[in-house]
C-alpha positions in Angstrom: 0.0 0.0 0.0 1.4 3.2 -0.9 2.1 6.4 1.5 -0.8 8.2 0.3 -3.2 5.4 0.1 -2.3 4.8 3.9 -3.0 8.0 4.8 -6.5 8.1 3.0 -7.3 4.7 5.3 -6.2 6.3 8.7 -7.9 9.6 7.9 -11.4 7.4 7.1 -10.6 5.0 9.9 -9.5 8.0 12.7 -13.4 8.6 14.1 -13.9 5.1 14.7 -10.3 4.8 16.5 -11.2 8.0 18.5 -14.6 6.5 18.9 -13.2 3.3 20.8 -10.8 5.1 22.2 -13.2 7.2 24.4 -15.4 4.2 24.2 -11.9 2.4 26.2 -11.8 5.3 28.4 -15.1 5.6 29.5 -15.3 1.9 30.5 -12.0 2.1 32.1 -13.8 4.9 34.5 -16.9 2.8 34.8 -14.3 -0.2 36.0 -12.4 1.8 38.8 -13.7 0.0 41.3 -12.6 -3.5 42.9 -13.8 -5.9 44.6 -12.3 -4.7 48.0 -13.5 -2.8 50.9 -10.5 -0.5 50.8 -11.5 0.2 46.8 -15.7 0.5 47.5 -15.1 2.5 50.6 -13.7 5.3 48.3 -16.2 5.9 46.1 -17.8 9.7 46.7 -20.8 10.0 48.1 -23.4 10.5 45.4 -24.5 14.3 46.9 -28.4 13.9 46.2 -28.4 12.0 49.4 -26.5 13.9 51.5 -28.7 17.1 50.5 -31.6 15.8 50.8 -32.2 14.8 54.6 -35.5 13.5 54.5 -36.7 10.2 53.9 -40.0 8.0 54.3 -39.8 4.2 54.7 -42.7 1.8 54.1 -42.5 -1.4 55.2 -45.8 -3.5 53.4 -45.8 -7.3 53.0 -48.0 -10.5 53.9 -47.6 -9.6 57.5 -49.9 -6.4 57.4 -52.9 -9.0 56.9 -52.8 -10.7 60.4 -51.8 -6.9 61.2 -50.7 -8.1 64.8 -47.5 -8.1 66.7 -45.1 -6.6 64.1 -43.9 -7.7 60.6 -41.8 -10.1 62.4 -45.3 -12.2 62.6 -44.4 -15.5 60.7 -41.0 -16.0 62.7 -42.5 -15.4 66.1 -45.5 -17.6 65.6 -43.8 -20.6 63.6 -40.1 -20.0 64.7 -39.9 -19.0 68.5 -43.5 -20.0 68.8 -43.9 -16.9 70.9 -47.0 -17.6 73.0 -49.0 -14.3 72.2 -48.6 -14.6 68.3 -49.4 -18.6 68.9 -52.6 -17.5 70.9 -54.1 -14.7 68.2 -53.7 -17.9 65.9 -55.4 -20.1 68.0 -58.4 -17.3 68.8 -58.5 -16.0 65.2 -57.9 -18.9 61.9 -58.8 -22.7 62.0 -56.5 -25.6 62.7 -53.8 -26.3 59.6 -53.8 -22.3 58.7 -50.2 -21.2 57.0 -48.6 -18.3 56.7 -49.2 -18.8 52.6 -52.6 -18.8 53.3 -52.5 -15.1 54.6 -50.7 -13.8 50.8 -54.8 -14.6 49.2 -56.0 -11.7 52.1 -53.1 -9.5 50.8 -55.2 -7.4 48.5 -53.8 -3.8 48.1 -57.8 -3.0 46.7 -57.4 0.2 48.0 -53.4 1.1 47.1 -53.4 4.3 45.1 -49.7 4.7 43.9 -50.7 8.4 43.1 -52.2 8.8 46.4 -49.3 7.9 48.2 -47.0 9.9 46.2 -48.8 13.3 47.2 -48.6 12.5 51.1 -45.1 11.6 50.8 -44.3 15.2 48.6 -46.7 17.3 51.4 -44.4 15.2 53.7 -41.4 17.4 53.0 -39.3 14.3 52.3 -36.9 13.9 49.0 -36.9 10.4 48.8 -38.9 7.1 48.9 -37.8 3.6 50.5 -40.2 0.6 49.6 -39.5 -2.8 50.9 -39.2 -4.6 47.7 -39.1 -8.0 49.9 -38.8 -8.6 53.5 -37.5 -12.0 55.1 -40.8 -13.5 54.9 -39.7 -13.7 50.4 -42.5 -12.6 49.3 -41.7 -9.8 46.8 -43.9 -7.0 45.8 -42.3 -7.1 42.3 -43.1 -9.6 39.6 -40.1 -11.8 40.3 -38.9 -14.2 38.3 -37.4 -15.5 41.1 -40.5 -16.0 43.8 -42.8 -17.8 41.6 -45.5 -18.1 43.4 -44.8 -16.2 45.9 -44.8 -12.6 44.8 -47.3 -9.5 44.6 -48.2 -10.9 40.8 -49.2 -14.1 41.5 -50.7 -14.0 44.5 -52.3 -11.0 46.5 -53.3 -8.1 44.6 -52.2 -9.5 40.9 -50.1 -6.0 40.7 -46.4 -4.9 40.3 -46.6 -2.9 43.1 -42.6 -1.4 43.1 -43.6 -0.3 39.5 -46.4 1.2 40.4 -44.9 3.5 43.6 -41.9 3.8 40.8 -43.8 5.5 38.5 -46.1 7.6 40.4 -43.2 8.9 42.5 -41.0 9.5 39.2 -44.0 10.9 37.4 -45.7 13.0 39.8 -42.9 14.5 42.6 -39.2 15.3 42.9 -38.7 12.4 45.4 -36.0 10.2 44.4 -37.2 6.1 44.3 -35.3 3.6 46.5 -36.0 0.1 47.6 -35.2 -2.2 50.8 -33.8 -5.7 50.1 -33.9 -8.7 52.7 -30.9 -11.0 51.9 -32.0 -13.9 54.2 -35.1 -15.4 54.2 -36.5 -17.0 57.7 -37.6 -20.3 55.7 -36.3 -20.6 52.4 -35.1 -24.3 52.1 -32.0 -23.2 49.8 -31.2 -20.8 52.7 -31.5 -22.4 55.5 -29.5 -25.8 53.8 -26.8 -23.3 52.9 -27.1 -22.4 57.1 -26.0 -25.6 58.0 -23.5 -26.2 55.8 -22.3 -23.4 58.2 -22.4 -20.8 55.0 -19.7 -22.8 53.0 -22.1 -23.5 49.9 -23.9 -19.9 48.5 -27.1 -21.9 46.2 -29.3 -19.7 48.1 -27.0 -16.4 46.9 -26.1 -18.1 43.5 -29.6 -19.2 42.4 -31.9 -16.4 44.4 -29.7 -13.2 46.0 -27.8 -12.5 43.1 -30.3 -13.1 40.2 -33.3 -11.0 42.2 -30.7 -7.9 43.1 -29.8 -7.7 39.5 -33.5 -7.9 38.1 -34.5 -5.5 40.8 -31.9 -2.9 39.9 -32.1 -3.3 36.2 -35.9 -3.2 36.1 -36.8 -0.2 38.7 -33.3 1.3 38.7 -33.8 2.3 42.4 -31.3 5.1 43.7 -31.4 3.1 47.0 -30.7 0.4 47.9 -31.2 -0.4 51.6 -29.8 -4.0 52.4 -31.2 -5.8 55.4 -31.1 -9.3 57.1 -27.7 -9.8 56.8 -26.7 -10.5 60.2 -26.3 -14.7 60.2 -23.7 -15.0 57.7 -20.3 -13.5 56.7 -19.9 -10.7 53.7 -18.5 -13.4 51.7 -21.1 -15.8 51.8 -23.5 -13.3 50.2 -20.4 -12.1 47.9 -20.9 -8.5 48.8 -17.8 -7.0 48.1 -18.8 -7.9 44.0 -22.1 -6.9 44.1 -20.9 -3.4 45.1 -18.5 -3.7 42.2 -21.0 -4.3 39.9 -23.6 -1.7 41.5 -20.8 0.5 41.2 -19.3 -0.1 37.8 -21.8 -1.3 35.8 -25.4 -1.1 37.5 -27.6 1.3 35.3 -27.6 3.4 38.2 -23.8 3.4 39.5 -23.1 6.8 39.5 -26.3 7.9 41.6 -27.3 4.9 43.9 -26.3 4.7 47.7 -26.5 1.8 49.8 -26.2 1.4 53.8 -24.1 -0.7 55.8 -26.2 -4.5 56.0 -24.2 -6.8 54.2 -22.8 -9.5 56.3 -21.7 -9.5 59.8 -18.6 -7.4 60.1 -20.3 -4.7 58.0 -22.5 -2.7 59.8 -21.5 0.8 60.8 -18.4 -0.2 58.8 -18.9 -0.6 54.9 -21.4 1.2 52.6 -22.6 4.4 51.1 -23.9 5.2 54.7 -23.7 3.6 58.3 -27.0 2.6 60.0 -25.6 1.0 62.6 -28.7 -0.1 64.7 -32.7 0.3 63.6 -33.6 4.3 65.4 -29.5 5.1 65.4 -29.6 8.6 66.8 -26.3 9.1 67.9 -26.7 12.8 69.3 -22.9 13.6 68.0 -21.0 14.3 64.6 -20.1 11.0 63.0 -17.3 10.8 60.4 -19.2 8.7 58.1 -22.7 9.1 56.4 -25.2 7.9 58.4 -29.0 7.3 58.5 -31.6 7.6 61.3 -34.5 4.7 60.3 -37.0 4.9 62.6 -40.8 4.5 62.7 -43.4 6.5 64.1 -45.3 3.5 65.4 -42.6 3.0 68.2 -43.3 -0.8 68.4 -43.6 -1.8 64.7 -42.4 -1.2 61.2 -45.3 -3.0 59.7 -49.0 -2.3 60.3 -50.6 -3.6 63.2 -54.1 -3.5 64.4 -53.2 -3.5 68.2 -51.4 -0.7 68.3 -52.6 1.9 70.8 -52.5 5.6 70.6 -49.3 6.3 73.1 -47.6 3.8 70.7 -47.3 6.8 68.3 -44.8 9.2 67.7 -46.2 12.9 68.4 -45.4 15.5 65.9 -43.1 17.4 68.5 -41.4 14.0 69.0 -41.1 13.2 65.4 -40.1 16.7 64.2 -37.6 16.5 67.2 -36.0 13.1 65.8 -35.3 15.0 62.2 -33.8 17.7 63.6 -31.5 16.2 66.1 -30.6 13.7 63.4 -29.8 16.3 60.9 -27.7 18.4 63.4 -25.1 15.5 63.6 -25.2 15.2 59.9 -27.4 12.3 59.7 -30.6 11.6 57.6 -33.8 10.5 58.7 -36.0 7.6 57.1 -39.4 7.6 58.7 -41.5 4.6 58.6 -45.0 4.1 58.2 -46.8 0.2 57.5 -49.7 0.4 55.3 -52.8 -1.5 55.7 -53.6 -5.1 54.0 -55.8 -3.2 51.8 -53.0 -0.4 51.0 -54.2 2.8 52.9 -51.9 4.5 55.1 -53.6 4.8 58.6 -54.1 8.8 59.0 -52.4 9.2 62.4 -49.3 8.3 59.9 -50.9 10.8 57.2 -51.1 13.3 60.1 -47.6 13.0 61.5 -46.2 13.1 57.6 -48.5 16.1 56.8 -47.6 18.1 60.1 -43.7 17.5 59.2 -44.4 18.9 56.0 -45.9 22.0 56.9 -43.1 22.5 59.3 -40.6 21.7 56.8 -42.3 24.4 54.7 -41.3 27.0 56.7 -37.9 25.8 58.1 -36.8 23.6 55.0 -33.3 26.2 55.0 -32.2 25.0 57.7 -32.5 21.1 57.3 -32.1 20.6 53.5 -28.6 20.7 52.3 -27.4 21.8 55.7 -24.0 20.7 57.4 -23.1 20.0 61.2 -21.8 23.5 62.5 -18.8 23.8 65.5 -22.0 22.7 67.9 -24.6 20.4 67.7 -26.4 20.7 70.6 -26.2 24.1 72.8 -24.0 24.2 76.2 -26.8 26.2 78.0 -30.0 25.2 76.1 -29.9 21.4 75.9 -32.9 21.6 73.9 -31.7 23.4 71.1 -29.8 22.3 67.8 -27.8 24.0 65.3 -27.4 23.3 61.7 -25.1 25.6 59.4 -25.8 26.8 55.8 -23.3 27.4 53.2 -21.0 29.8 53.6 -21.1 33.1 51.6 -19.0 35.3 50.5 -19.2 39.7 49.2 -17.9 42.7 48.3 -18.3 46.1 49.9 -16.5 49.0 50.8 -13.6 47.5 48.5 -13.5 44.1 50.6 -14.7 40.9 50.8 -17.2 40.1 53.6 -17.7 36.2 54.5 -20.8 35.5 56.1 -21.9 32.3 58.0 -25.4 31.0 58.2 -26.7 29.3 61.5 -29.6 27.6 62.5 -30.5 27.2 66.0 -33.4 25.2 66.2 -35.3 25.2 69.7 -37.3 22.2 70.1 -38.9 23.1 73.5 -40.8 26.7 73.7 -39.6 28.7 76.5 -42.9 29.4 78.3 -41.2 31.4 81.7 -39.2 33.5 80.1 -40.2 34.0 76.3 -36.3 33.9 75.8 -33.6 31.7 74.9 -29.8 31.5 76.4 -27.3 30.1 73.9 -24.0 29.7 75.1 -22.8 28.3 71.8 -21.9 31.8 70.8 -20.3 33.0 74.2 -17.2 34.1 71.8 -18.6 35.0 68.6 -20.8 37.9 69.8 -19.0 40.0 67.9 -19.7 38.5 64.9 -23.9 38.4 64.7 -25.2 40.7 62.1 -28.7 40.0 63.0 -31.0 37.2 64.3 -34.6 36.3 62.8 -36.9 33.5 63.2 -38.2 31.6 60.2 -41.5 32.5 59.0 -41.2 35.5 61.0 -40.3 38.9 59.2 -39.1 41.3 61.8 -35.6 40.9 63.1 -35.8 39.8 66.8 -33.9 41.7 69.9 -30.9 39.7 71.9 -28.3 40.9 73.6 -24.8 39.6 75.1 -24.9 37.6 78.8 -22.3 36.3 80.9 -21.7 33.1 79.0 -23.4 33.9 76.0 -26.5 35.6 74.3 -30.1 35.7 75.1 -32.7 36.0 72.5 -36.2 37.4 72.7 -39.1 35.3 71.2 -41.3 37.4 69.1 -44.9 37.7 71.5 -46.6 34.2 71.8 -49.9 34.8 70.4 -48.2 36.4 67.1 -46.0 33.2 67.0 -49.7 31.0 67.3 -51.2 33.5 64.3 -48.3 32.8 62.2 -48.8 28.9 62.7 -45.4 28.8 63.9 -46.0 25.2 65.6 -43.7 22.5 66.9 -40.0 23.9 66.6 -38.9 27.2 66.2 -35.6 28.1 64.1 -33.3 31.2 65.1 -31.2 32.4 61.7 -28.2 33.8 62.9 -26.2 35.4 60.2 -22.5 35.9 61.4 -19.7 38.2 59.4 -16.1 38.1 59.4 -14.3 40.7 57.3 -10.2 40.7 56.5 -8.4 43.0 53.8 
């Protein structure tokens, strides 16, 4: 081939080089992650979640039809044999009753996907957790992998994750995530693989594996919120490469975070972000990412019929959990259990709502806030602060850097209409002025001994104003240099 006929090939052929070159390079950055803790524990966290604060959990399965006890129902009454599970049996369903016989009750007649996609906006929250499958098995997706056993085939005949999917999706800004049990209580693959002391994986191989994969390729969850992990090592459920492939090759592996469940060893360890126990509250900074799951029926995460009002979290309470949780730089994932027939009880709709409207108002300090210098006040113990993002302007012919903090006084000061905050005891100096959220007029304060007190706007103007539940002090604070 001559010189010039060469150079008329390469010059036709260079787009398709450069084409698998970047082609190369792309999956080269799509591969940067191994199968090691050391190489998974240094991917970034994806910043939606960090930003947006506010979760809601629903846990909804089989167990919300003998709605008694908690969603633990078929382990306590076939597996400990727990005498008050074993009696409701006895009182309630004839001799030879299963657990499988409950799934035909299971009918979701009254599950609006569109209807629980407005409470959960009005909720304040940015992002939805559904539990895709809990350690009963039974799966509320079509799974190829449950026959039999899943919300398709038996129940309500629906794909209820694609349904939430697509209302949330379609209808809100909330992002769409999923809880996954990896054990289930009676699975015969499962429980052979137990006692073979976890050295074969046919349970992982044949049913883990295959139903994580369909479940991310299908729904393409941005969360992924592992669970029942506890009785058997990370490497028996291969959970270093899962997270590789979530990571390098998942259709959602540049957005997707998942928590700290994978195998014992894990927890508070490994993951996206650190749960650590169910209701984690730690009431201090952590260095990792971590989530606050907790439910506002304090006994339960699944519905249950016996529940009684004192059982419930109160607004004040709930609103008090988000705030303290955010503070330390936590998130909060609030659970409510629908009914058998898919309604969400309305002391849950009232909690959610009354969140929301709070959030309305005092959304600037929670969303995309970080953990200031203080959490918690030194004279105050019932305040918390959050911190905004730092600004920076020019005036005069120099910059001006401003700081943003939100002290957030979960109990109203009734003696005294007045707050003491010794967090500022040596930045006095620095306040350019103090307001209230939802509150236009700048409020009074003045230095103390070990601090600053603040004056309260007059209560009955803080009732006309709807100002309810916890009230949020915006202190802007200036520091100027040439």
């Amino acid at each position: 081939m001559s010189g010039e006929r060469l150079w008329y090939v390469m010059r036709a052929l260079l787009p398709l080089l450069l084409l698998v070159s970047l082609s190369s390079g792309a999956n080269q950055a799509r591969g940067k992650y191994e199968p090691t803790w050391e190489s998974l524990d240094a991917r970034p966290l994806p910043r939606w979640y960090d930003e947006a604060k506010v979760g809601i959990f629903i846990h909804w399965g089989v167990y919300a039809v003998p709605s008694f006890g908690s969603e633990w129902f078929w382990i306590n009454w076939q597996g400990s044999k727990t005498e008050s599970y074993v009696q409701f049996m006895r009182d309630n369903y004839k001799p030879g009753f299963t657990y499988q016989d409950f799934a035909s009750d299971f009918t979701a007649e009254l599950f609006n996907a569109t209807e629980w996609a407005d409470l959960f906006e009005r909720s304040g929250a940015r992002y939805v957790v559904l539990t895709s499958k809990h350690h009963e098995g039974y799966t509320l997706w079509p799974s190829k992998h449950a026959f039999g056993w899943n919300a398709l085939d038996v129940g309500p005949h629906r794909d209820i994750v694609g349904e939430l999917a697509g209302a949330i999706r379609n209808r809100t800004g909330l992002t769409f995530g999923v809880y996954y049990s990896l054990f289930e209580w009676f699975n015969r693959l499962y429980t052979d693989d137990k006692l073979h002391a976890f050295m074969k994986r046919e349970y992982v191989d044949g049913k883990v594996w295959p139903e994580l994969q369909e479940l991310i390729n299908t729904y393409r969850p941005e969360v992924l919120w592992s669970d029942g992990d506890w009785e058997a090592p990370d490497g028996y459920w291969k959970a270093k490469e899962f997270f590789a492939w979530l990571y390098n090759d998942s259709p959602v592996r540049d957005t997707i975070v998942t928590n700290d469940r994978w195998g014992m060893g894990t927890l508070c360890l490994h993951g996206d972000f650190h749960t650590c126990s169910d209701r984690y509250n730690p009431g201090v900074v952590q260095k990792h990412k971590w989530e606050n799951a907790l439910t506002i029926d304090k006994q339960s995460w699944g519905h249950r019929a016996n529940a009684r009002l004192e059982d419930f979290l109160t607004s004040d309470e709930l609103i008090g959990e988000l705030v303290t949780t955010v503070s330390c730089g936590g998130n909060v994932l609030i659970n409510v259990g629908p009914t058998k027939a898919g309604t969400i009880d309305p002391i849950f709709a009232e909690r959610l709502v009354a969140m929301g409207r709070w959030l309305k108002v005092n959304g600037e300090a929670i969303y995309k806030s970080q953990p200031w210098t203080y959490q918690n006040d030194t004279l105050t113990g019932s305040t918390w602060y959050t911190m905004g993002k730092p600004q920076r302007t020019r005036s005069s012919g120099r910059d001006a850097h401003f700081t943003t903090v939100y002290a957030i006084v979960l109990e109203y000061p009734y003696k005294t209409n007045s707050v003491q905050l010794g967090a500022f005891s040596n930045q006095v100096t620095k306040i350019v002025q103090i307001t209230m959220l939802g509150y236009a007029t700048q409020l009074k304060w003045k230095p103390s001994a070990d601090g600053i007190v603040v004056e309260f706007p007059v209560k009955n103007e803080i009732d006309r104003l709807k100002l309810h539940h916890a009230w949020t002090l915006k202190l802007t604070l200036s520091s100027r240099w040439p």
